[in-house]
N, CA, C and O atoms as CSV, one atom per row, in Angstrom:
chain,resi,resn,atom,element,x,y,z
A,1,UNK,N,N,3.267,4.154,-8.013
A,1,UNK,CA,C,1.852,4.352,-8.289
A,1,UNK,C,C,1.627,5.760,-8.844
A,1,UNK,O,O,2.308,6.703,-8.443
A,2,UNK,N,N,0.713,5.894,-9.725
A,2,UNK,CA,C,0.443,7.073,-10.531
A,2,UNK,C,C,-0.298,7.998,-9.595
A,2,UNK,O,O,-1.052,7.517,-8.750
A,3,UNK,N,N,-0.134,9.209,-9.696
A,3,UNK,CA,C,-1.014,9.989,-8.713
A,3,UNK,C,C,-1.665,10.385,-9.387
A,3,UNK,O,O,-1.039,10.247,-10.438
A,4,UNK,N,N,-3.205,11.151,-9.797
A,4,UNK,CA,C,-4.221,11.618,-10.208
A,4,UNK,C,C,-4.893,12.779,-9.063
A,4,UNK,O,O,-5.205,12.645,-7.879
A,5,UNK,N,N,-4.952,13.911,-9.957
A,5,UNK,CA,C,-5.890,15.283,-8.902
A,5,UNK,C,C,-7.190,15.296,-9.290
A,5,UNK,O,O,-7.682,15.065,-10.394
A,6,UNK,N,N,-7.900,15.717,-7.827
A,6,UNK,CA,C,-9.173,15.604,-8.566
A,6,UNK,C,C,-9.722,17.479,-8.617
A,6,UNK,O,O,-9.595,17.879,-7.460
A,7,UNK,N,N,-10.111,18.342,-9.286
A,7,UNK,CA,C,-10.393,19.503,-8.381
A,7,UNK,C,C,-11.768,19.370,-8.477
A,7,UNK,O,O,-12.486,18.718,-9.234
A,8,UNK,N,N,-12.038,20.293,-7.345
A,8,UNK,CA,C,-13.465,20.644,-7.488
A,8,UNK,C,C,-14.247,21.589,-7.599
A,8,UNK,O,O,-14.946,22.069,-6.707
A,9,UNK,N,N,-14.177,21.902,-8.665
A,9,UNK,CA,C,-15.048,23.514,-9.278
A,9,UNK,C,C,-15.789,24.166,-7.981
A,9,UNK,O,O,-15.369,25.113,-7.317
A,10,UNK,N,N,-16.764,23.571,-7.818
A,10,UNK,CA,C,-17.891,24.182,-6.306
A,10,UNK,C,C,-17.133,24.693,-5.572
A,10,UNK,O,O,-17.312,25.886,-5.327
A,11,UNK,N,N,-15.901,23.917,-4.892
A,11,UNK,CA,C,-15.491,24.093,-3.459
A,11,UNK,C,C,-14.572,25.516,-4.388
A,11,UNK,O,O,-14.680,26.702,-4.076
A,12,UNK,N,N,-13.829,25.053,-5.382
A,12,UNK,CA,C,-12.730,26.133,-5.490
A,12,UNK,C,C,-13.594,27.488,-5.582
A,12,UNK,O,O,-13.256,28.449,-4.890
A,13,UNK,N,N,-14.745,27.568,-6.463
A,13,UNK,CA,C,-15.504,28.912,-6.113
A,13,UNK,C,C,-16.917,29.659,-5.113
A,13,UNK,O,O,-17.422,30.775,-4.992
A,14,UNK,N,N,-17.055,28.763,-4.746
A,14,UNK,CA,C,-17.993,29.509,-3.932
A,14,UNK,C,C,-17.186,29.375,-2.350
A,14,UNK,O,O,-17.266,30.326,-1.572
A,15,UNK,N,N,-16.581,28.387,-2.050
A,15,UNK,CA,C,-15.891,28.314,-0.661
A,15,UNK,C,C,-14.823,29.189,-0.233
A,15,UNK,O,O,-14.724,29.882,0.780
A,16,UNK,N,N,-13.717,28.943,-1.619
A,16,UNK,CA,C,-12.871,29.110,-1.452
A,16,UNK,C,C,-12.305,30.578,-1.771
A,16,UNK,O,O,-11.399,31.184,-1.198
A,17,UNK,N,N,-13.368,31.101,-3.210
A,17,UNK,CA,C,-13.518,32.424,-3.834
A,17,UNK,C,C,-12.217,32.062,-4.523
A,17,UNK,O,O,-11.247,32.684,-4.090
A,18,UNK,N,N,-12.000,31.283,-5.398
A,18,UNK,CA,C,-11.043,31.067,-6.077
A,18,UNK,C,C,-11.971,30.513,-7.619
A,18,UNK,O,O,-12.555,29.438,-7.758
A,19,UNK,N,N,-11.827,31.851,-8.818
A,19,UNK,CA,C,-12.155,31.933,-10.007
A,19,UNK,C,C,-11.095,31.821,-10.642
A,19,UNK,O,O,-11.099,32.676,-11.527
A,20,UNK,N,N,-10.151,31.199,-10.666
A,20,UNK,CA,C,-9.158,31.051,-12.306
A,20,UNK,C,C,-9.666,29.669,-12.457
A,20,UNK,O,O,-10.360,28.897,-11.795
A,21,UNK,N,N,-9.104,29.664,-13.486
A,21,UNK,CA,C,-9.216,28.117,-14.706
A,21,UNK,C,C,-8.602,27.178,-13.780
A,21,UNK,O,O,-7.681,27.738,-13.185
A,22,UNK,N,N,-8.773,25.826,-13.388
A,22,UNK,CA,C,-8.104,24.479,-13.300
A,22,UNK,C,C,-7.042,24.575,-13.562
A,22,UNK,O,O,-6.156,24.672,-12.712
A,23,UNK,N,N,-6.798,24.575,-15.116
A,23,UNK,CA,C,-5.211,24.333,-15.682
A,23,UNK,C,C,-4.428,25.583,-15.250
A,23,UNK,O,O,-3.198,25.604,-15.294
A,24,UNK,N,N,-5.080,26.502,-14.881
A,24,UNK,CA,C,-4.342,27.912,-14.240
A,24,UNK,C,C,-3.665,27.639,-12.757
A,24,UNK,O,O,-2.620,28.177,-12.392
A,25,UNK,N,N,-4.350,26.817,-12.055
A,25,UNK,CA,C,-4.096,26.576,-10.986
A,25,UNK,C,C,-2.982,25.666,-11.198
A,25,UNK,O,O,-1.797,25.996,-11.150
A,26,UNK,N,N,-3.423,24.527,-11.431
A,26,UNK,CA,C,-2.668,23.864,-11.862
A,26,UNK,C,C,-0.952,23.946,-12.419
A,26,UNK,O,O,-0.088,23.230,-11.912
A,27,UNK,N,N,-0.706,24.788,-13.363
A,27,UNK,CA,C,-0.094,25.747,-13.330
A,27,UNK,C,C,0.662,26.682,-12.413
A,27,UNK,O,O,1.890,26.705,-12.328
A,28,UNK,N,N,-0.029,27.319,-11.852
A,28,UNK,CA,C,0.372,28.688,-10.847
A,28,UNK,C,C,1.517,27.528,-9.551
A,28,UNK,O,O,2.652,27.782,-9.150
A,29,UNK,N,N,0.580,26.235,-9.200
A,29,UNK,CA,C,1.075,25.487,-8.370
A,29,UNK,C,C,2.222,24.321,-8.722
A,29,UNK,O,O,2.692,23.580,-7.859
A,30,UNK,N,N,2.575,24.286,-10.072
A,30,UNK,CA,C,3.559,23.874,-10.632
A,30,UNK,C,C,3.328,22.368,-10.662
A,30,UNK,O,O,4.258,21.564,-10.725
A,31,UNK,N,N,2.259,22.084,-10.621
A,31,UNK,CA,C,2.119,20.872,-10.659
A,31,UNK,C,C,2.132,20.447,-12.365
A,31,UNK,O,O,1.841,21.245,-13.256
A,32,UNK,N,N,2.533,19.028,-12.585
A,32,UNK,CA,C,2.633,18.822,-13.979
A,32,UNK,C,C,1.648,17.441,-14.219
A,32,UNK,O,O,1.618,16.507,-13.417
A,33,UNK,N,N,0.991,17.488,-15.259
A,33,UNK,CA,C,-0.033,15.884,-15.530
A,33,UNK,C,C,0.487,16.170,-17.379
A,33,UNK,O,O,0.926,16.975,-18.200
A,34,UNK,N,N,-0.021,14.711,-17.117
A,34,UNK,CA,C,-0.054,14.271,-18.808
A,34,UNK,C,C,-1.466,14.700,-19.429
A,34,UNK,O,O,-1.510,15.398,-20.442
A,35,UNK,N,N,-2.452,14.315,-18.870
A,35,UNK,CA,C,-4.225,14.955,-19.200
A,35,UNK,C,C,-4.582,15.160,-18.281
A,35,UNK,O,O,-4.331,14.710,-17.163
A,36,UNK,N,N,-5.787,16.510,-18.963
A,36,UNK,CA,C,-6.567,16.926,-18.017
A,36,UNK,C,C,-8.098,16.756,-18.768
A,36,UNK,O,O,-8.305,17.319,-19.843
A,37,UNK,N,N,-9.194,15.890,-18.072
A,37,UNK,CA,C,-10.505,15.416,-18.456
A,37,UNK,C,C,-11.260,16.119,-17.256
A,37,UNK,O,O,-11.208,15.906,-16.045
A,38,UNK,N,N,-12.308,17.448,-18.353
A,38,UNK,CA,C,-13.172,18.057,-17.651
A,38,UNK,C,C,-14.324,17.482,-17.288
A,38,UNK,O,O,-14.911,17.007,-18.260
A,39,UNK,N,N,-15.111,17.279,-15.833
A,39,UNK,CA,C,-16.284,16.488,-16.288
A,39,UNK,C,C,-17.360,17.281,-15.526
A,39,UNK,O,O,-17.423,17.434,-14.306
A,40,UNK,N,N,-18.565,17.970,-16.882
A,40,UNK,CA,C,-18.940,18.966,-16.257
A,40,UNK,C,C,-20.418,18.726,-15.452
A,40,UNK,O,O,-21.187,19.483,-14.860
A,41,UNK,N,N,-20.408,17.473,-15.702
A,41,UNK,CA,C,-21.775,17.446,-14.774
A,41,UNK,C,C,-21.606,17.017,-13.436
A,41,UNK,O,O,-22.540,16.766,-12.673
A,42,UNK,N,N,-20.381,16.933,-13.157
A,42,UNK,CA,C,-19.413,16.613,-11.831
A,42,UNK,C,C,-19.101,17.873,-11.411
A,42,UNK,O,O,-18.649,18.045,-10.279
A,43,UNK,N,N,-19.293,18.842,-12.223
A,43,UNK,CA,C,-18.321,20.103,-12.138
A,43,UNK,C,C,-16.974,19.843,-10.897
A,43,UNK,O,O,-16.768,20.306,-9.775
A,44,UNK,N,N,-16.125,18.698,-11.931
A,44,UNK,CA,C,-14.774,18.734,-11.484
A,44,UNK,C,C,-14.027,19.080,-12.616
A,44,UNK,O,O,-14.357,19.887,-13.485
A,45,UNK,N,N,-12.854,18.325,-12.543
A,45,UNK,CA,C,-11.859,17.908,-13.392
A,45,UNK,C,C,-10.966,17.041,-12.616
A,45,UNK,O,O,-10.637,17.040,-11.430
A,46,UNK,N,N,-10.586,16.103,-13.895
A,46,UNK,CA,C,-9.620,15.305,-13.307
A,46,UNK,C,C,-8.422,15.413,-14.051
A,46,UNK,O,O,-8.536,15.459,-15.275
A,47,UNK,N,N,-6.853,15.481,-13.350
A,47,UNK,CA,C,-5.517,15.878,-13.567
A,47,UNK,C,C,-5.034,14.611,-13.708
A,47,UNK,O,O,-5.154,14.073,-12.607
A,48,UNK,N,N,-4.375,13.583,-14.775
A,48,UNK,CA,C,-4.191,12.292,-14.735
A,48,UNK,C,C,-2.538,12.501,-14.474
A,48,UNK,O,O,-1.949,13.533,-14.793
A,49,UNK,N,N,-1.837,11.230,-13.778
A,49,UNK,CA,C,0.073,11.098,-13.907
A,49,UNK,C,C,0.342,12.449,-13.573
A,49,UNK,O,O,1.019,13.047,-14.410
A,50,UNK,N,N,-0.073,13.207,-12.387
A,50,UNK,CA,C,0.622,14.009,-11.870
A,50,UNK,C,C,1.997,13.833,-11.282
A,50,UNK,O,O,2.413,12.752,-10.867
A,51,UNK,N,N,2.771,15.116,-11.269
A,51,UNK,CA,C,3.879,15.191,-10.736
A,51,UNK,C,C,4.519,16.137,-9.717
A,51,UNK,O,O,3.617,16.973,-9.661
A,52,UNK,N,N,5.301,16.502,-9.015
A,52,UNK,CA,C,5.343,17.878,-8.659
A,52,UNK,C,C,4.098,18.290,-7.655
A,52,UNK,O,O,3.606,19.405,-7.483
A,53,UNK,N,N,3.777,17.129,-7.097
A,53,UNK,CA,C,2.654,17.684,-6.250
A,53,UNK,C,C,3.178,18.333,-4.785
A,53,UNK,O,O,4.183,17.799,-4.317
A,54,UNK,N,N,2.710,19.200,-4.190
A,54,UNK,CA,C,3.510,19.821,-2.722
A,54,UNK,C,C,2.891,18.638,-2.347
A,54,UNK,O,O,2.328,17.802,-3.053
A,55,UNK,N,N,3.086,18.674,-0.986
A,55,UNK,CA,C,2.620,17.979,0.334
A,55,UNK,C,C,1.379,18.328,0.537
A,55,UNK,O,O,1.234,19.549,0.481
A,56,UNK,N,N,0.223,17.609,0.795
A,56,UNK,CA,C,-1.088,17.352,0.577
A,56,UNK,C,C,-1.426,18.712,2.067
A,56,UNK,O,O,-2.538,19.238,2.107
A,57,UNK,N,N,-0.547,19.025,2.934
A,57,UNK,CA,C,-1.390,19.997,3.754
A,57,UNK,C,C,-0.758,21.446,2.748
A,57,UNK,O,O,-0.852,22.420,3.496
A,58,UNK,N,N,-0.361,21.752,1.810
A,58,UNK,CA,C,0.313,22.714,1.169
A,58,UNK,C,C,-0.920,22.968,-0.214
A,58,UNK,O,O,-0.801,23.910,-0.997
A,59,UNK,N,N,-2.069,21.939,-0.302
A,59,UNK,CA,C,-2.564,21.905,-1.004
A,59,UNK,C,C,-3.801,22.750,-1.037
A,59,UNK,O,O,-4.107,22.974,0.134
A,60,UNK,N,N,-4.594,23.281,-1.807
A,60,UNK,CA,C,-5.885,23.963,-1.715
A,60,UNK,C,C,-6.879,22.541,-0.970
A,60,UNK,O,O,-6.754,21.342,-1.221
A,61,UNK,N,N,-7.605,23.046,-0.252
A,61,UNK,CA,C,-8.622,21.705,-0.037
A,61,UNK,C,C,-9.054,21.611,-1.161
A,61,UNK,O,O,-8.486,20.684,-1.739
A,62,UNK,N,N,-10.172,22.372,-2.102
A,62,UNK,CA,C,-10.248,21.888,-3.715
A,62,UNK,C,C,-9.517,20.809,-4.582
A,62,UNK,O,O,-10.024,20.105,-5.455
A,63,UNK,N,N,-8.539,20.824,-4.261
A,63,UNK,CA,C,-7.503,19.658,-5.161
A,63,UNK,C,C,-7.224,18.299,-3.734
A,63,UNK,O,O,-6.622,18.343,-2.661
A,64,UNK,N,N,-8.127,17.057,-4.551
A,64,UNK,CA,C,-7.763,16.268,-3.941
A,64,UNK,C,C,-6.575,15.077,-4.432
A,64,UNK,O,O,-7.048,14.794,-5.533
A,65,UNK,N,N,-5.950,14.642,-4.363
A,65,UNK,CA,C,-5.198,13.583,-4.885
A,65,UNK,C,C,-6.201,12.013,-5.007
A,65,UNK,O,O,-6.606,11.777,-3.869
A,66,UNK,N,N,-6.490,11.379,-5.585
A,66,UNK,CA,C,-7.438,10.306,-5.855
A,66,UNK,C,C,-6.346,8.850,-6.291
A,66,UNK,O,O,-5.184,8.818,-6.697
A,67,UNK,N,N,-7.293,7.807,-6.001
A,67,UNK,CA,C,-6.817,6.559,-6.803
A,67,UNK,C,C,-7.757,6.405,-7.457
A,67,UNK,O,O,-8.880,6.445,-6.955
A,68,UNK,N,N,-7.512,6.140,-9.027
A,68,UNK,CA,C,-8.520,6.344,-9.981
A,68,UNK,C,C,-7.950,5.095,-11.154
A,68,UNK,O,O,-6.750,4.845,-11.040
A,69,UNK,N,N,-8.410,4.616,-11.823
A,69,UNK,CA,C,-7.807,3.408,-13.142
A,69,UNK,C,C,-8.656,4.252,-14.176
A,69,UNK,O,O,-9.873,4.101,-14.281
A,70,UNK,N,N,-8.109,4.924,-14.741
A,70,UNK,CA,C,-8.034,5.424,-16.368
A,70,UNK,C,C,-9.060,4.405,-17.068
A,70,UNK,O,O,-10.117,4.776,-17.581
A,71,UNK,N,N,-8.572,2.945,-17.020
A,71,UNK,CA,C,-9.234,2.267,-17.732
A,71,UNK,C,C,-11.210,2.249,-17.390
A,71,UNK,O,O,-12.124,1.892,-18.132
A,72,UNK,N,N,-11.231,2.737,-16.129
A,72,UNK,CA,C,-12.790,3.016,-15.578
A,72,UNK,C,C,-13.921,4.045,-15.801
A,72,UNK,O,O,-15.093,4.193,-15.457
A,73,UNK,N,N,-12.670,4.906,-16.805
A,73,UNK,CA,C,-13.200,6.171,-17.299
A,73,UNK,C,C,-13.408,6.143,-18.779
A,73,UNK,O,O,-14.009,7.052,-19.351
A,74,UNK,N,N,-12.869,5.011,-19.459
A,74,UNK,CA,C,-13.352,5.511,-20.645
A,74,UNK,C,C,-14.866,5.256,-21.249
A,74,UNK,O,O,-15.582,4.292,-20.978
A,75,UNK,N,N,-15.216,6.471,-22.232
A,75,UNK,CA,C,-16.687,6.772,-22.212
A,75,UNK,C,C,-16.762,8.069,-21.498
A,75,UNK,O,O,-17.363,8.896,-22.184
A,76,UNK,N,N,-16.240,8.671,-20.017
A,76,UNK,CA,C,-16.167,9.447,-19.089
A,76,UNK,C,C,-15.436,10.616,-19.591
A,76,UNK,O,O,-15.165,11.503,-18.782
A,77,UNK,N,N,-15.136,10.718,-20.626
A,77,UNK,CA,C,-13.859,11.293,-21.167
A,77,UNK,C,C,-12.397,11.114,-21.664
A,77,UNK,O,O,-11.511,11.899,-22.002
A,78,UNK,N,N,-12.492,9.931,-21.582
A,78,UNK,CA,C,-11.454,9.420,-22.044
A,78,UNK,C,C,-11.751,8.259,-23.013
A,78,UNK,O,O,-12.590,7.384,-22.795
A,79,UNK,N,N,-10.864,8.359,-24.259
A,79,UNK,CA,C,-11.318,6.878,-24.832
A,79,UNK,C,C,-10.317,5.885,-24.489
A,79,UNK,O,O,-9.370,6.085,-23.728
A,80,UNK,N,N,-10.576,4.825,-25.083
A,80,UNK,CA,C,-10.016,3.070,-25.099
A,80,UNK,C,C,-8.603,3.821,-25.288
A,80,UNK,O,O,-7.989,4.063,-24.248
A,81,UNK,N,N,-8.055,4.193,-26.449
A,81,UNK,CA,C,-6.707,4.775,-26.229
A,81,UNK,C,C,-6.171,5.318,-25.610
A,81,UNK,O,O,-5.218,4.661,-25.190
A,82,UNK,N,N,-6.219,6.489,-25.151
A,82,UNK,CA,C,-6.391,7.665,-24.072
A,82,UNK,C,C,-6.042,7.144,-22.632
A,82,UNK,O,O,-5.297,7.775,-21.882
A,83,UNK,N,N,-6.600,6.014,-22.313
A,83,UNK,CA,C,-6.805,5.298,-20.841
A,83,UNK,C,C,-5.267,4.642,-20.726
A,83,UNK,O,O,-4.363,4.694,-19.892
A,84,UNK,N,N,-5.459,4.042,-21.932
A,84,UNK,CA,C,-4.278,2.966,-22.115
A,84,UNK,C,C,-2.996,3.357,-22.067
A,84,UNK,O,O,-2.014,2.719,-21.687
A,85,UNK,N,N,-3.091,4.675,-22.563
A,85,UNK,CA,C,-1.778,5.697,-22.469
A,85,UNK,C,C,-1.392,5.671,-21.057
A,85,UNK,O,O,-0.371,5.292,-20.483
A,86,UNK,N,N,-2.793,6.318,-20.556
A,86,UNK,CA,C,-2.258,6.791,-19.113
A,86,UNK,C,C,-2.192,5.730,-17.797
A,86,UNK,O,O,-2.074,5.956,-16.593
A,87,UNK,N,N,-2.344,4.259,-18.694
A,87,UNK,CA,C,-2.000,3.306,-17.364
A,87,UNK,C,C,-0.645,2.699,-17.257
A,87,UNK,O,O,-0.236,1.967,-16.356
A,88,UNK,N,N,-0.008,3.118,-18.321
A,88,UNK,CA,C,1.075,2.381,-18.887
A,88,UNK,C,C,2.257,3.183,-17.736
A,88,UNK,O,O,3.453,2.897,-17.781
C-alpha cells in the first residue's frame, strides 16, 4: 500500500514554531515522495508514494501519514493524469 503525508502548515507554525518550507522538511527528514500538492485553503500539503518514512513516534506531530486515492483529488490539485500516475 502506498503511503501518503499529510503536513499541516498551522500545527507546524504556530504550535510547533517550525517555519521552513514543507519540501524542506521533508527533505531535512529524508523522506522521499513522487509529488507534492499544496492545498492552500487547507493550509496543508499533501506528500504522495512516500518512502523512507521513520517510525510514526519519530515523526513531527505536523506530518501525518494518511490513506488517500489520488484518483479523489483530481480537480484538488491534481489532474486525471497526475492521479493515474500516482495510483499505479
Amino acid at each position: 500500500m502506498k503511503k501518503h503525508i499529510k503536513y499541516n502548515l498551522l500545527e507546524a507554525h504556530l504550535r510547533c514554531r517550525d517555519f521552513r518550507h514543507a519540501q524542506e522538511v521533508m527533505k531535512d527528514l529524508r523522506i522521499k515522495y513522487e509529488h507534492s500538492t499544496p492545498q492552500s485553503i487547507a493550509e496543508t500539503w499533501i506528500f504522495w508514494n512516500c518512502t523512507n518514512i521513520p517510525k510514526l513516534k519519530r515523526l513531527p506531530s505536523y506530518l501525518k501519514v494518511v490513506d488517500l486515492d489520488p484518483m479523489e483529488w483530481i480537480g484538488y490539485g491534481l489532474s486525471e493524469e497526475k492521479a493515474k500516475e500516482l495510483s499505479v
